[in-house]
C-alpha positions as CSV (number, residue, x, y, z in Angstrom):
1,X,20.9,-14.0,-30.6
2,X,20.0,-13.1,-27.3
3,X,22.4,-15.0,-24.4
4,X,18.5,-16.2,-23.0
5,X,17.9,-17.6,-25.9
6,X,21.1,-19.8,-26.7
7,X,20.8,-23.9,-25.9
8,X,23.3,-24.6,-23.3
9,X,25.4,-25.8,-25.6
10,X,25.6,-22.8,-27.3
11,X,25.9,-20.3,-24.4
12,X,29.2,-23.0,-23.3
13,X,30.6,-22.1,-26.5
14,X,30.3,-18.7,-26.8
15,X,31.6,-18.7,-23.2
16,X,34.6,-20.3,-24.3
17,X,34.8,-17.7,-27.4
18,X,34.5,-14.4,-24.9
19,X,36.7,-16.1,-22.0
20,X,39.2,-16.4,-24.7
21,X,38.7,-12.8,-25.5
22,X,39.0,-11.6,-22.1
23,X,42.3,-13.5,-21.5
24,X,43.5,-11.7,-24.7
25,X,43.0,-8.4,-23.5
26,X,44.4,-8.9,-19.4
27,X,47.8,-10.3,-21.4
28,X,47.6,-6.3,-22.8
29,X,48.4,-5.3,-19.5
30,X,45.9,-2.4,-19.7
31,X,46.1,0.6,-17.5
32,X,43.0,2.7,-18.5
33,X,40.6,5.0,-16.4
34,X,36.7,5.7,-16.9
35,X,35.8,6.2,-13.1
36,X,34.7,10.1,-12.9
37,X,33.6,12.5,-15.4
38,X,37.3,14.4,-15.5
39,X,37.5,16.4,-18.4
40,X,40.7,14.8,-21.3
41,X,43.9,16.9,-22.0
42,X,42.3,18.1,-25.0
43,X,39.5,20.3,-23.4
44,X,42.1,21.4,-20.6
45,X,44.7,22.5,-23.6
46,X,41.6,24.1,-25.4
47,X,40.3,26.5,-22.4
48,X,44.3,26.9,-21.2
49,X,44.8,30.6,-22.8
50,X,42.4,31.4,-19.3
51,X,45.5,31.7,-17.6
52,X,46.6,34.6,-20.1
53,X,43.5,36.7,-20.2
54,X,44.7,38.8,-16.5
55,X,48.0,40.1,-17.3
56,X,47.6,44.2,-16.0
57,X,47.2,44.6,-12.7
58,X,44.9,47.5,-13.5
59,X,42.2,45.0,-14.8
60,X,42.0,44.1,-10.9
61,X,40.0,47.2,-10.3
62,X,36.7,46.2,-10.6
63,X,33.2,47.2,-10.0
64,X,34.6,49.6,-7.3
65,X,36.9,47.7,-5.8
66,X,40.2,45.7,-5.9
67,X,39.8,42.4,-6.8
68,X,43.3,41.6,-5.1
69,X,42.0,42.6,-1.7
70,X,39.9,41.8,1.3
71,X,36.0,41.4,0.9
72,X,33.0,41.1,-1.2
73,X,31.9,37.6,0.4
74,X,29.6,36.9,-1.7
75,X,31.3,37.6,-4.8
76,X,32.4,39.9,-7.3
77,X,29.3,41.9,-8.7
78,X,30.7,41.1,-12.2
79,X,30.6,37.3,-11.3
80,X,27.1,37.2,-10.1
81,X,26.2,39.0,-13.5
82,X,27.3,36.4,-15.9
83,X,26.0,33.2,-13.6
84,X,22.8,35.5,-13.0
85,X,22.7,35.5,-17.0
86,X,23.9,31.9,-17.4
87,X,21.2,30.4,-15.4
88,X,18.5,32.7,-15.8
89,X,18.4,34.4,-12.4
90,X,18.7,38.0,-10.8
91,X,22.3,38.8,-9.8
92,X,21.1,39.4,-5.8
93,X,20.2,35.9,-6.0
94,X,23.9,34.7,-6.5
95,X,26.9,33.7,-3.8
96,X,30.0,33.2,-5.8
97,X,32.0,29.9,-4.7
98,X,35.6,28.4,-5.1
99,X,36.6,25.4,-7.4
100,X,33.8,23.3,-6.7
101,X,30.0,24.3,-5.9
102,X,29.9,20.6,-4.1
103,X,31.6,22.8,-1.1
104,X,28.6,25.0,-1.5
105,X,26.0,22.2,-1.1
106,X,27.7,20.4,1.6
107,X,27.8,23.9,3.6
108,X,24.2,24.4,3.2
109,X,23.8,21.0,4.5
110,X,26.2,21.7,7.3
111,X,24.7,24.9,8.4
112,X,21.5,23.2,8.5
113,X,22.7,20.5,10.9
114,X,24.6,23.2,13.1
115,X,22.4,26.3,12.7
116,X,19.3,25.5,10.8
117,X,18.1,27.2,7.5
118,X,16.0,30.5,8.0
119,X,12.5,28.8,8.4
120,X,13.9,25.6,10.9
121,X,12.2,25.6,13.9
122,X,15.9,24.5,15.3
123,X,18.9,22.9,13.7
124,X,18.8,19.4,12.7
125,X,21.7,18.2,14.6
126,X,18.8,18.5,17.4
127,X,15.9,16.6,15.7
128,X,15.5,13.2,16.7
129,X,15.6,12.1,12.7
130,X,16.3,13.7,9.6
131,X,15.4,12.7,5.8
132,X,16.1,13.1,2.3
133,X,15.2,12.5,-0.7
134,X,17.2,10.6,-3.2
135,X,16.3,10.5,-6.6
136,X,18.7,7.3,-7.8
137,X,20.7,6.2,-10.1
138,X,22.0,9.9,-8.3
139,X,25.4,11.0,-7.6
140,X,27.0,9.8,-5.3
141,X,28.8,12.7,-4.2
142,X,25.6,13.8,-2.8
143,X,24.7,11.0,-0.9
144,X,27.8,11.1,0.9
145,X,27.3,14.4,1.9
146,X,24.1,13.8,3.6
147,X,25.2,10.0,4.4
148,X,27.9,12.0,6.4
149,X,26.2,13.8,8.7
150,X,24.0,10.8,9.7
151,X,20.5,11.5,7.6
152,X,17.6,9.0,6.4
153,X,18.5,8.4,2.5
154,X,15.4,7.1,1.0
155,X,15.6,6.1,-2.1
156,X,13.6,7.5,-5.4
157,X,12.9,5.8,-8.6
158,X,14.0,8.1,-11.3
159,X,11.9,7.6,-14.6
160,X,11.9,9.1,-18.1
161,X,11.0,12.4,-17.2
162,X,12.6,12.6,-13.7
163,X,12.0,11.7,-10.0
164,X,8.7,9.7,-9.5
165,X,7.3,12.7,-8.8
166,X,4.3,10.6,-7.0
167,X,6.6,8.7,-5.2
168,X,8.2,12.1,-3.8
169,X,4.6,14.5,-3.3
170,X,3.9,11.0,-1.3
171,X,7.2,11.0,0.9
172,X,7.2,14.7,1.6
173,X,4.0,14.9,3.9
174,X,6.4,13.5,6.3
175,X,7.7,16.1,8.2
176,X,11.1,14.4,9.0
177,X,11.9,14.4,5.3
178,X,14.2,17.8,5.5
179,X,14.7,17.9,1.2
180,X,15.8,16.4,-2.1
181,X,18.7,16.5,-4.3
182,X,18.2,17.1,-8.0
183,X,20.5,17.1,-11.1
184,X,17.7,18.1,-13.0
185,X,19.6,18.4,-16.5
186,X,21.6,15.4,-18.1
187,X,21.4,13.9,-14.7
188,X,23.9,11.8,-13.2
189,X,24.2,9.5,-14.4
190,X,21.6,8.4,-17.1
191,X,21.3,11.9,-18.8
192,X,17.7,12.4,-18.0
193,X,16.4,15.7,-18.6
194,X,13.8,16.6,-16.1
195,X,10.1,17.7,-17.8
196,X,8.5,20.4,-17.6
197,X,5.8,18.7,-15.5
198,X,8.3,17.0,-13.0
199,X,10.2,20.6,-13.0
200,X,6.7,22.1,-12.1
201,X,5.8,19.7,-9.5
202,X,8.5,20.0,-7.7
203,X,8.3,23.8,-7.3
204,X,4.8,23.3,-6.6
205,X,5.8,20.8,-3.6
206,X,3.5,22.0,-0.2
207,X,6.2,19.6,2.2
208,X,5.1,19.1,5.9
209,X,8.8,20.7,6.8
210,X,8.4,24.2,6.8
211,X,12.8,24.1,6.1
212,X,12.1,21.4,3.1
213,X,15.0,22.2,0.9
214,X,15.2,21.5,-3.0
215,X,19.3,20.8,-3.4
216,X,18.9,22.1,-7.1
217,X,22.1,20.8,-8.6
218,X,22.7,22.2,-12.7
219,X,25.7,21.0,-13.2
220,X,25.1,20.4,-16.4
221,X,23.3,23.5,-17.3
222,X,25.1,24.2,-20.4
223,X,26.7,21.6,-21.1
224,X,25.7,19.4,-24.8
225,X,27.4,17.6,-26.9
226,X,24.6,16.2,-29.3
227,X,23.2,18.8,-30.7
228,X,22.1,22.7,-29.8
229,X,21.9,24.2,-26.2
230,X,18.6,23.0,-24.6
231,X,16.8,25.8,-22.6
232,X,15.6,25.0,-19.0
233,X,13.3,27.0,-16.9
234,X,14.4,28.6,-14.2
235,X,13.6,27.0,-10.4
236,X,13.9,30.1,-8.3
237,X,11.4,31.8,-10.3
238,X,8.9,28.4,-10.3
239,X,9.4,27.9,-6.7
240,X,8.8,32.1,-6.0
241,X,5.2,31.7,-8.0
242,X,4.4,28.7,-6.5
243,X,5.0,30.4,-2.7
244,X,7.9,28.5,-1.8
245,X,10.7,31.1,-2.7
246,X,12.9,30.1,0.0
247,X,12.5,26.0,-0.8
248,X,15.4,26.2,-3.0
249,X,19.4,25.6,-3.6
250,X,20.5,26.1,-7.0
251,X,24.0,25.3,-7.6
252,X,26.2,25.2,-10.4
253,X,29.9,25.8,-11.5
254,X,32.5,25.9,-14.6
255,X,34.3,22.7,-13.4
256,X,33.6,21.2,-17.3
257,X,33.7,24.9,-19.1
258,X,37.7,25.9,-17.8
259,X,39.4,23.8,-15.3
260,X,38.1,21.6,-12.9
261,X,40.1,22.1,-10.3
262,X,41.0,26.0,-10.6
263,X,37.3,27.2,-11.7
264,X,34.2,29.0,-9.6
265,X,30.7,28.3,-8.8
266,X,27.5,29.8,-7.7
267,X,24.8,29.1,-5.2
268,X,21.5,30.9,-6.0
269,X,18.3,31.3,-4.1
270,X,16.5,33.7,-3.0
271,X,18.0,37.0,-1.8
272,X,16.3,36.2,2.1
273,X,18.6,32.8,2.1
274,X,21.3,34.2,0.3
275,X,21.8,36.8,3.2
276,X,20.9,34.4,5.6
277,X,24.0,32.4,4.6
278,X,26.0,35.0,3.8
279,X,26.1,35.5,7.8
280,X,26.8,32.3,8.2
281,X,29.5,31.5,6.2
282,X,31.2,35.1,6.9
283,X,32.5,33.7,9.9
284,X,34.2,31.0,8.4
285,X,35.4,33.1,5.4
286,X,36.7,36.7,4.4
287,X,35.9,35.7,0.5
288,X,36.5,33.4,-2.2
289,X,39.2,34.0,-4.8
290,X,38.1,37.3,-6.3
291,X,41.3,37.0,-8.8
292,X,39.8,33.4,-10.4
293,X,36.2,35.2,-9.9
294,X,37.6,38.3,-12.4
295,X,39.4,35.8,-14.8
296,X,36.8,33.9,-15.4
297,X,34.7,36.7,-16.5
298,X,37.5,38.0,-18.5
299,X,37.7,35.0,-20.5
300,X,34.0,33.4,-20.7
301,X,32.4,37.2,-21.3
302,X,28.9,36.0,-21.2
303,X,25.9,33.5,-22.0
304,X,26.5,33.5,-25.8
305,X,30.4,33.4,-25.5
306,X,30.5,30.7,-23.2
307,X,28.1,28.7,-25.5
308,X,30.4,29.3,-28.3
309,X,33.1,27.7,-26.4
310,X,30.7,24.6,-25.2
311,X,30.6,23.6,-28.8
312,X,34.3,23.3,-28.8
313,X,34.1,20.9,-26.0
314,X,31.5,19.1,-27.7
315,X,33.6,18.5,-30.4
316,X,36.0,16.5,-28.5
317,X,33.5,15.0,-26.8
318,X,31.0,13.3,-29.1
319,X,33.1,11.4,-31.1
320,X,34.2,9.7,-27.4
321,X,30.2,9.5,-26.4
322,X,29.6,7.9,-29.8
323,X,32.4,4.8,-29.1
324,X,30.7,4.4,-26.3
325,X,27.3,3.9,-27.4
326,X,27.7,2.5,-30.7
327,X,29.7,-0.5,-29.1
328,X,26.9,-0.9,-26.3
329,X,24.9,-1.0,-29.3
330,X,26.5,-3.6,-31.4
331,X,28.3,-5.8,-28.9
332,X,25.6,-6.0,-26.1
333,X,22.3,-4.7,-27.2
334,X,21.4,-7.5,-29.3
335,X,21.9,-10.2,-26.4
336,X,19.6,-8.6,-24.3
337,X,21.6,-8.3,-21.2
338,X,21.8,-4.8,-20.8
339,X,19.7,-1.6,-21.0
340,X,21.3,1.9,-21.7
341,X,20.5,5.6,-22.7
342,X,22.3,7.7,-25.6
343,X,22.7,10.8,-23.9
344,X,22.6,14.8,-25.5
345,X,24.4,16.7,-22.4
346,X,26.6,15.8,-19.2
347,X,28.9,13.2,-18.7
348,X,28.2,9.6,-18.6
349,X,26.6,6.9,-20.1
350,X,24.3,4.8,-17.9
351,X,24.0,1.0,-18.2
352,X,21.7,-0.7,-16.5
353,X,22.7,-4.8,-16.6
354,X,20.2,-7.5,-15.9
355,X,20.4,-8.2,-12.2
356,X,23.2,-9.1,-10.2
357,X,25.7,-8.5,-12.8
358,X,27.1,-5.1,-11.7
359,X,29.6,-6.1,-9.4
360,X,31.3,-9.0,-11.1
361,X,31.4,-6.8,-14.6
362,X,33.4,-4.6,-12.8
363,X,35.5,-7.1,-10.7
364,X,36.2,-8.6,-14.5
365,X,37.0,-4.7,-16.2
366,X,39.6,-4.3,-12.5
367,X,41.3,-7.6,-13.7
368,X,42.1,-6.5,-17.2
369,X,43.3,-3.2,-16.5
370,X,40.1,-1.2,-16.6
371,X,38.9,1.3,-13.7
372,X,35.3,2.3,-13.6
373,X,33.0,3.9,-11.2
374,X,32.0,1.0,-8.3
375,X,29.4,-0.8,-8.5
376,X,26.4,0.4,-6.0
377,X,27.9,4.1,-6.0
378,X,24.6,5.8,-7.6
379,X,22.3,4.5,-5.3
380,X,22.1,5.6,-1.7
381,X,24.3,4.2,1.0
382,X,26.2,2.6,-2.3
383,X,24.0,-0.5,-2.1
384,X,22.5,-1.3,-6.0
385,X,19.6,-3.6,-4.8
386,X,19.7,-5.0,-8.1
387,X,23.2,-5.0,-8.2
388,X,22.7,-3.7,-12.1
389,X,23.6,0.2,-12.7
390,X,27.0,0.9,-14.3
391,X,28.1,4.6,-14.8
392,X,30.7,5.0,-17.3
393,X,32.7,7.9,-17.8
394,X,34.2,8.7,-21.1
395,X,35.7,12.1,-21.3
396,X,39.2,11.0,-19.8
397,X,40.9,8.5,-21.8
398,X,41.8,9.6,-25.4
399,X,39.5,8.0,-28.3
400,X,41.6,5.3,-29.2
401,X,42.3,4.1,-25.4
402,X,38.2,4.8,-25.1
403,X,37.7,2.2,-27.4
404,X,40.2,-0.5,-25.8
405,X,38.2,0.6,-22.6
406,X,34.9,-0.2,-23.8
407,X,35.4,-3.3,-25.5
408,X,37.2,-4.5,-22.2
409,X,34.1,-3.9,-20.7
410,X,31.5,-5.2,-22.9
411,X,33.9,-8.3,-22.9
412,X,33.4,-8.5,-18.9
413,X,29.3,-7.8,-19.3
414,X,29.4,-10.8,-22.1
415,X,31.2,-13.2,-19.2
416,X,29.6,-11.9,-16.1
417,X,26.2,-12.6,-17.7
418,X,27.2,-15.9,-19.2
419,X,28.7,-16.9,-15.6
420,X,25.2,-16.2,-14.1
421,X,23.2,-18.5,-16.7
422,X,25.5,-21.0,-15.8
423,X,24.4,-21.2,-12.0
């Protein structure tokens, strides 16, 4: 029966039933972690023969040059090859990164601010206001990158099939508004999959800013666990047909396909902004790590191969997916206090409580021993105004501490809602 239901007799019992149950799991002393999307043990054991695979320091000579040495900015030739492949782009179009492509975005960002992007009439750090564009529940890793540096963060509905793209073809006639940050497939965090449509809009996008920039983050590119690898279309080629080849950003990295912290990522775009960074960030830089750059070629091959190995990570991570959903689905969907989404691809599961409940769930899940994502964190400025999105992240914890986890938390839902019916 749904909790709106219930007499108030009945919703003081069944508070009595779930306080009871919540005192039963803090005397557990609990000590479990759902906060990020970090890949478990088990996907880092599977993808650990990487550090094998470059054994000859022969195999360092590559595509005319050695990979040990000085140079080659923009990456190896080899490196932009397979991301070229992997997202559908022409190699020129690639800038090989480090461990994390978010030190990509943020530079694009930053370079804007201190040196504007090729079609800025000056750098924004001499505009009298700058805007973006955030599609929310976003991540919030990119709002505090733009946050940082002092911008406008206005905040954009996402629906079923993406942004409100109205909302944003609205927004972007203001010529203040400098871009928009997209995770276009299995967003973070409700796993939307942008449409075709919203995908062709936003290519199609005439913004008053002649610097507009489309932060095109595919992060999750390759990367299901429900069934077979979903084609996307490619933005660089959209936005080129559409007349607005330099509008776009793409990034993307193999953070969740090796190791998160010893991997390499790509920025792509079109060949003009690709040099036009490139002499920027040549200053700051001799190159990336080639060696990682070569390994990871070594070892993932190419488009197919790397497939091949995201079904092995699938493996391990449906069956934690699945706990997830399939308690949301018995323990809270039936009392009506909660919506939520059973992704295909990324790496979260997005619950969206009835209002007001967000923080307090969480304050409950901190008590007994559970650590999630903070409340307000996928919204801009991490203010919720409804104070009702929960990301949950279950690829860390092992399946049996997944399912301690979750139950802990639809225990704290069940009391945080019942506490608010009794105001």
């Amino acid at each position: 029966m749904m909790y709106k239901d219930m007499t108030p007799a009945q919703r003081r019992e069944e508070h009595e039933k779930v306080s009871a149950q919540f005192d039963a799991w803090k005397g557990k002393h609990l000590k479990l972690d759902m906060s990020r999307g970090k890949p478990g043990k088990e996907q880092l054991d599977l993808v650990s023969d990487i550090l094998t695979v470059l054994t000859d320091p022969a195999q360092c000579a590559v595509d005319g040059m050695d990979a040990r040495n000085y140079g080659e900015l923009g990456g190896l030739p080899c490196a932009k090859r397979y991301f070229a492949e992997v997202l559908g782009v022409k190699p020129e179009e690639c800038f090989i990164g480090g461990s994390a492509s978010l030190t990509l975005m943020y530079d694009v960002i930053a370079k804007a601010f201190t040196h504007g992007l090729r079609h800025s009439e000056k750098p924004w750090c001499k505009l009298d206001k700058v805007k973006f564009l955030c599609p929310a529940p976003g991540y919030d890793r990119h709002f505090k990158i733009t946050e940082s540096f002092g911008v406008e963060m206005i905040t954009i509905p996402m629906t079923e099939t993406g942004p409100d793209m109205d909302l944003v073809e609205e927004q972007v006639k203001d010529p203040a508004v400098k871009g928009i940050w997209c995770v276009p497939k299995y967003s973070n965090p409700e796993g939307i999959v942008y449409s075709d449509e919203t995908v062709d809009r936003i290519a199609r996008l005439k913004p008053a800013a002649p610097d507009f920039t489309i932060m095109w983050d595919n992060a999750y590119c390759i990367h299901e666990f429900d069934g077979d690898f979903l084609p996307f279309r490619d933005i660089l080629t959209l936005c080129r047909e559409a007349g607005n080849a330099d509008m776009v950003f793409e990034f993307a990295s193999t953070s969740k396909v090796t190791f998160p912290g010893a991997g390499i990522s790509v920025m792509a775009s079109s060949v003009e902004n690709i040099q036009y960074m490139s002499k920027l960030m040549g200053i700051q830089m001799i190159s990336y790590d080639k060696v990682n750059q070569l390994r990871h070629v070594l070892y993932l091959k190419d488009k197919d191969h790397t497939l091949a190995l995201m079904k092995k990570h699938a493996a391990v991570l449906k069956p934690k997916f699945d706990a997830v959903v399939t308690a949301l689905e018995t323990e809270i969907a039936p009392l009506g206090i909660a919506k939520f989404r059973r992704p295909k691809g990324g790496y979260f599961v997005s619950v969206d409580t009835l209002p007001g409940l967000a923080k307090r769930t969480l304050a409950l899940c901190k008590e007994a021993g559970v650590v999630m994502t903070g409340a307000g964190a996928t919204f801009p400025y991490g203010v919720d105004p409804q104070d009702s999105n929960i990301r949950i992240a279950p690829s860390l914890p092992p399946v049996a501490e997944l399912e301690d986890a979750i139950q802990v938390f639809c225990t704290c839902l069940k009391l945080a809602a019942l506490e608010s019916m009794e105001k």
